[in-house]
N, C-alpha and C positions, 0 to 999 in steps of 0.2 A: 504494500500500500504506500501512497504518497500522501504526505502533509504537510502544509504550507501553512503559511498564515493570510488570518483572517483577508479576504481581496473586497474589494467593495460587491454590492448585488450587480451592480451594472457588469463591472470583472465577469462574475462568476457565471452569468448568464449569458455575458458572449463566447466564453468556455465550454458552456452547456452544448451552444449552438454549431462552435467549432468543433467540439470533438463529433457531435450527430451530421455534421456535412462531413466528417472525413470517416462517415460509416461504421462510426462506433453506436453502440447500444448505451444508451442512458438515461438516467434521471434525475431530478433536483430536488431537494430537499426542503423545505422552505418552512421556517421558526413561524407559525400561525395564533400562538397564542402565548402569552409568560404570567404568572404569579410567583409571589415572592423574590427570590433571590434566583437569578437566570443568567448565564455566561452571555448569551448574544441576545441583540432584542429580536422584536416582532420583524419579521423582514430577511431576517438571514436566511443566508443560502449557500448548499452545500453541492458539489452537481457529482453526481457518483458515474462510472462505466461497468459495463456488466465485469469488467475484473475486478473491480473494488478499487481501483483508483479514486483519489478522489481531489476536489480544489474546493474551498473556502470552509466554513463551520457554522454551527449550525446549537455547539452549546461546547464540545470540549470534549476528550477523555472516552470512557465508556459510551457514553450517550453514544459519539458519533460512531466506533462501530457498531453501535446497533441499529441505526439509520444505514447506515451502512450495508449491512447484512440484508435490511428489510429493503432496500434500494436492489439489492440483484434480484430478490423474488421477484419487486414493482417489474423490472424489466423485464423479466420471463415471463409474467402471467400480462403484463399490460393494465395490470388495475391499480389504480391510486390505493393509500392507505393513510391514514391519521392515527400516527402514532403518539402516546401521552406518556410521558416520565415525568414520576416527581415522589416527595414521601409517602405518599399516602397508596402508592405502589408498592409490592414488596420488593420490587428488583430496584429499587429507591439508589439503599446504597452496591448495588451491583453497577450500576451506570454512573454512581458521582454524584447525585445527586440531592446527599445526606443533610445538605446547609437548611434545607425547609424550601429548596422553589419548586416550580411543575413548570416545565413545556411541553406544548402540543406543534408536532411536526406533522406538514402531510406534506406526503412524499408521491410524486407521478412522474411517470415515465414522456419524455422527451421525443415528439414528433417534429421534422422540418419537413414543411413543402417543398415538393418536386420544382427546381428551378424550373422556370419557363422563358 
C-alpha cells in the first residue's frame, strides 16, 4: 500500500479520475459525517484502486485500512456502502478510534465517460 499525506479534495479527485482514465478500477472514499473528536472533516477524501493503493485520508491509522479493504469489495461488487466508526462500535478501538469521535464514510466506486 501507498500513503501520502493529506492532498486537498480537489488533488485527490483528479487522482481518482487519472488513475480510472489510465484503466485502473477504483473508488473514493469521502468523510460524510463527524461527531466529537474526528482526524479529517466532513469533505475528505480518500480514492483507493482495486490493489489497495491508495492517495489522500479520510481519518488516519486503522480507520483507513478499513475503508480501504471495504473500497476493493465497492469495486468488485459496484455498490456504494456507508461505512460508520466510532465508540459506540465495538471495533471502536480496533480502528483508533478510542478518543470519543464517530465518522460516517461512504465509499463508491468510480465511473468516467467514454471520451467523445
Amino acid at each position: 500500500m501507498t500513503e501520502t499525506t493529506p492532498l486537498s479534495p480537489q488533488d485527490v479527485l483528479h487522482t481518482a479520475e487519472s488513475w480510472a482514465q489510465a484503466g485502473r478500477a477504483v473508488a473514493v472514499a469521502t468523510v460524510i459525517e463527524t461527531w466529537g473528536s474526528a482526524p479529517r472533516p466532513v469533505g475528505s477524501h480518500l480514492v483507493i484502486d482495486s490493489e489497495g493503493n491508495f492517495e489522500g485520508s479520510v481519518s488516519g491509522g486503522c480507520v483507513e485500512g478499513a475503508v480501504v479493504a471495504e473500497a476493493v469489495d465497492v469495486i468488485e461488487t459496484g455498490r456504494p456502502t456507508t461505512l460508520e466508526f466510532g465508540v459506540a462500535d465495538e471495533t471502536a478501538w480496533q480502528v483508533g478510534l478510542s478518543c470519543g469521535g464517530r465518522i460516517r464514510v461512504y465509499v463508491e466506486p468510480v465511473t468516467i465517460a467514454p471520451q467523445s
